[in-house]
C-alpha positions as CSV (number, residue, x, y, z in Angstrom):
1,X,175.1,-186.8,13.1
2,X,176.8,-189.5,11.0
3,X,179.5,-187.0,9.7
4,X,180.4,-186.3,13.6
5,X,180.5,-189.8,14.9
6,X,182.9,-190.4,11.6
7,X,184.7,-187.2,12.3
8,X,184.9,-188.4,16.4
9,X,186.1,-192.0,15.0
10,X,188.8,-190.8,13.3
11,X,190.4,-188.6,16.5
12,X,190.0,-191.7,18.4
13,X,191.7,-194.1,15.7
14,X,194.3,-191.5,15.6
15,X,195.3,-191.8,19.4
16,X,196.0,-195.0,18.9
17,X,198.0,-195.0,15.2
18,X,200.1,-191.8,17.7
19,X,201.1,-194.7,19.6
20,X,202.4,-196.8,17.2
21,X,204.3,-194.0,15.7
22,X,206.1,-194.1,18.6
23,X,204.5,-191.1,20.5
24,X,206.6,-188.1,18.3
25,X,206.8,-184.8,21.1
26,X,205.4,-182.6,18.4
27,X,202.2,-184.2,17.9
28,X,201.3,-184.7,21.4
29,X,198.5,-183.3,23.1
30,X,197.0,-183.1,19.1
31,X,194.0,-185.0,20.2
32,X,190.7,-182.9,20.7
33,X,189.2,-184.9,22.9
34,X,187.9,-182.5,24.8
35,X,186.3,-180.8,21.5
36,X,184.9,-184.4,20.8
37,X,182.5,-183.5,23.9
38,X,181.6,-180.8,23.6
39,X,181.0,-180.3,20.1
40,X,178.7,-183.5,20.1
41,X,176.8,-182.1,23.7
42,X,176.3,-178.9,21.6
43,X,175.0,-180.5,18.8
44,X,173.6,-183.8,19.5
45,X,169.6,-184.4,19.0
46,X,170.4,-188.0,21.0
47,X,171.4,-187.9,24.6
48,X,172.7,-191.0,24.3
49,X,175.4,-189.8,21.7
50,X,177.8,-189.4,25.5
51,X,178.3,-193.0,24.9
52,X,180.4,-192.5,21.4
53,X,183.2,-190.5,22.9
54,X,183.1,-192.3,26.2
55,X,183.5,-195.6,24.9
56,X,186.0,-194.0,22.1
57,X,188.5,-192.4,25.1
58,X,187.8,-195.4,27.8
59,X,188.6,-198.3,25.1
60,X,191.9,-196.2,23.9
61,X,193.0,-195.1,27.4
62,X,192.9,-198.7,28.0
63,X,194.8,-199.8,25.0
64,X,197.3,-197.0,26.2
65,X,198.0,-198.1,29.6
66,X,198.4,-201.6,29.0
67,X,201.2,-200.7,26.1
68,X,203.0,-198.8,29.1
69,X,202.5,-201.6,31.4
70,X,200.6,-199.7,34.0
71,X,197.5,-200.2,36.1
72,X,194.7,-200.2,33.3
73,X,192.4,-197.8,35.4
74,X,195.0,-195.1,37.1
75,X,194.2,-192.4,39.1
76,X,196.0,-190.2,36.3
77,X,193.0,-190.8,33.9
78,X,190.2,-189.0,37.0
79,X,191.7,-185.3,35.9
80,X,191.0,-185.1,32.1
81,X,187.5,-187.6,32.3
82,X,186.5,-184.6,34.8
83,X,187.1,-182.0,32.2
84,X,185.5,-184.5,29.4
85,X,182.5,-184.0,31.5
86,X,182.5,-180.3,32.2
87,X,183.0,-180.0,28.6
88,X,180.0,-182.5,27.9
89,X,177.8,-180.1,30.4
90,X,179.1,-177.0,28.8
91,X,178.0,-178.5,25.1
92,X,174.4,-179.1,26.8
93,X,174.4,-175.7,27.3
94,X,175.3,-174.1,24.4
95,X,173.0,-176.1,22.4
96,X,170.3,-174.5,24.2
97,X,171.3,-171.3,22.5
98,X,168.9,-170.1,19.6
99,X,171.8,-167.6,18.3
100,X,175.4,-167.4,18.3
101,X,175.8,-171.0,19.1
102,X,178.9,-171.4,16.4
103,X,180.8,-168.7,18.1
104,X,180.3,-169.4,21.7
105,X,181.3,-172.9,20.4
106,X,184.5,-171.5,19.6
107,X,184.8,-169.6,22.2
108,X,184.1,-172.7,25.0
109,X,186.5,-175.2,23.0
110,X,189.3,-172.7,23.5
111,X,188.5,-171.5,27.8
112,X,187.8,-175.4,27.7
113,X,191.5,-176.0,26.3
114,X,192.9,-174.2,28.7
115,X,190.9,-175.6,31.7
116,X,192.0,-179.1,30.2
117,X,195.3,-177.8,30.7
118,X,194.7,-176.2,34.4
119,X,193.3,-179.0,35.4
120,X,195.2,-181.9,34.6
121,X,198.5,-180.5,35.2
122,X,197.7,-180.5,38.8
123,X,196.3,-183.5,38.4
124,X,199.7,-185.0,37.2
125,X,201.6,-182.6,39.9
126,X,199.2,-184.5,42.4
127,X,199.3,-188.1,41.3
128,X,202.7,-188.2,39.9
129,X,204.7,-191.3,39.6
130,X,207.9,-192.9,37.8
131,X,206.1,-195.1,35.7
132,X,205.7,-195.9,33.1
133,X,208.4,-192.8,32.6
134,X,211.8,-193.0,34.6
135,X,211.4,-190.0,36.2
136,X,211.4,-187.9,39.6
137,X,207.9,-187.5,40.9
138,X,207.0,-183.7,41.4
139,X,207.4,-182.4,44.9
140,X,203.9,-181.7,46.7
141,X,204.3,-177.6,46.5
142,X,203.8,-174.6,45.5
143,X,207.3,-174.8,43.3
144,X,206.3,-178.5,42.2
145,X,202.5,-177.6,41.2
146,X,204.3,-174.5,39.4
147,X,206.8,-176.8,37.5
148,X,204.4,-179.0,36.5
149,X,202.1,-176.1,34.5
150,X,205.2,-174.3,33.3
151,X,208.8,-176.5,32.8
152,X,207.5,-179.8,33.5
153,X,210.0,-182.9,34.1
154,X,213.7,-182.2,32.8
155,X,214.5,-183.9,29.3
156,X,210.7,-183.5,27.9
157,X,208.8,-180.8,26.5
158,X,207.3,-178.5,28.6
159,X,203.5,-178.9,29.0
160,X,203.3,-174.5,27.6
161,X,204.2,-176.9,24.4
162,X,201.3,-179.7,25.0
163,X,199.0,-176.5,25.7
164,X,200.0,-175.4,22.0
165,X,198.7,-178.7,20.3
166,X,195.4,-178.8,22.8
167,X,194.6,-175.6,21.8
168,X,195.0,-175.9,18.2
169,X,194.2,-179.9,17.7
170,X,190.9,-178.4,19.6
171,X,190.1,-175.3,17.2
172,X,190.7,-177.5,14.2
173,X,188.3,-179.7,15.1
174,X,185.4,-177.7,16.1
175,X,185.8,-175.8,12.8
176,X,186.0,-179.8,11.0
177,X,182.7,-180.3,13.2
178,X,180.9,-177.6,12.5
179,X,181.8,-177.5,8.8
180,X,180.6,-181.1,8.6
181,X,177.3,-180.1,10.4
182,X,176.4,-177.5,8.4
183,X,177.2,-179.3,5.0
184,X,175.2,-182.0,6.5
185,X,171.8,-180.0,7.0
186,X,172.0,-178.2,3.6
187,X,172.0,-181.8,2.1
188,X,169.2,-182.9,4.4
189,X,167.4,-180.0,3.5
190,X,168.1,-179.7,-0.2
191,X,164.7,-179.9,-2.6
192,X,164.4,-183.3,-4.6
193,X,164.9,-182.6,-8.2
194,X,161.2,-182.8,-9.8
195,X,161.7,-184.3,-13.9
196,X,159.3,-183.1,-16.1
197,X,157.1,-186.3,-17.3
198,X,156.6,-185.9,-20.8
199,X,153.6,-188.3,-22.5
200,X,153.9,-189.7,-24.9
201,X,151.7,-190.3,-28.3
């Protein structure tokens, strides 16, 4: 599993290095963190491998709120740690699967994308608030819930856009993960080169 915890490392590092870059529209969302779970549910021998991404998205959610200067554990954060955990329950079982398990991998990571999306869209139409963003909280409707999944607030990309990158910031990685799992056992299982001994007189 060492390629994947490097692999997972690296996505996390890179929320972070996304904030200091000053948070550019086009790359957000391009964080698989989603993917992080389930890919490592689907293909961890360890139960205790939850802790890598859990720590990973706490410790940088953290980091994240206190540059915005907002209350370090928000209710913002409960929608998307939800879908880290369907995700993380949906991973345990495809691993469970004797055949097809790359393609139902696949397959998950992109209904999971879109759940992500579902989900914590009505989480932000729900728990809404003008920090650390000056902006005007979403009504509590139908025409505010419907805002928030399609046009989102006025003056910032519209969350069809952040659905884009989730999507595609989620397919990459899988096909990262799964590339570096499969490299991973061929070297595990590759036969030890046997030298001929030759004697000597």
């Amino acid at each position: 599993m060492l390629p994947a915890v490097i692999l997972t490392t690296g996505v996390l590092v890179y929320r972070l290095l996304f904030l200091l870059a000053g948070a550019p529209a086009a790359w957000a969302n391009f964080s698989p963190l989603a993917a992080i779970c389930l890919c490592l549910s689907a293909y961890a021998d360890r139960k205790r491998l939850w802790a890598v991404p859990l720590a990973g998205v706490v410790a940088s959610d953290l980091i994240l709120n206190a540059h915005y200067h907002v209350p370090l554990v928000d209710t913002r954060m409960l929608p998307g740690y939800f879908c880290f955990a369907v995700a993380w329950f949906l991973g345990a079982l495809i691993r469970r699967l004797h055949r097809g398990r790359v393609p139902a991998l696949f397959a998950t990571a992109l209904a999971n994308s879109l759940f992500f999306y579902l989900v914590t869209n009505s989480g932000a139409w729900w728990f809404d608030g003008p920090a650390p963003l000056a902006i005007v909280p979403y009504p509590h409707s139908f025409s505010g819930w419907w805002q928030a999944l399609t046009v989102g607030h006025r003056g910032f990309p519209s969350p069809i856009y952040f659905l884009r990158n989730t999507v595609i910031s989620d397919q990459v990685y899988t096909a990262l993960f799964v590339g570096a799992q499969t490299l991973s056992a061929r070297s595990a299982i590759a036969p030890t080169p046997v030298h001929a001994e030759h004697s000597t007189h």
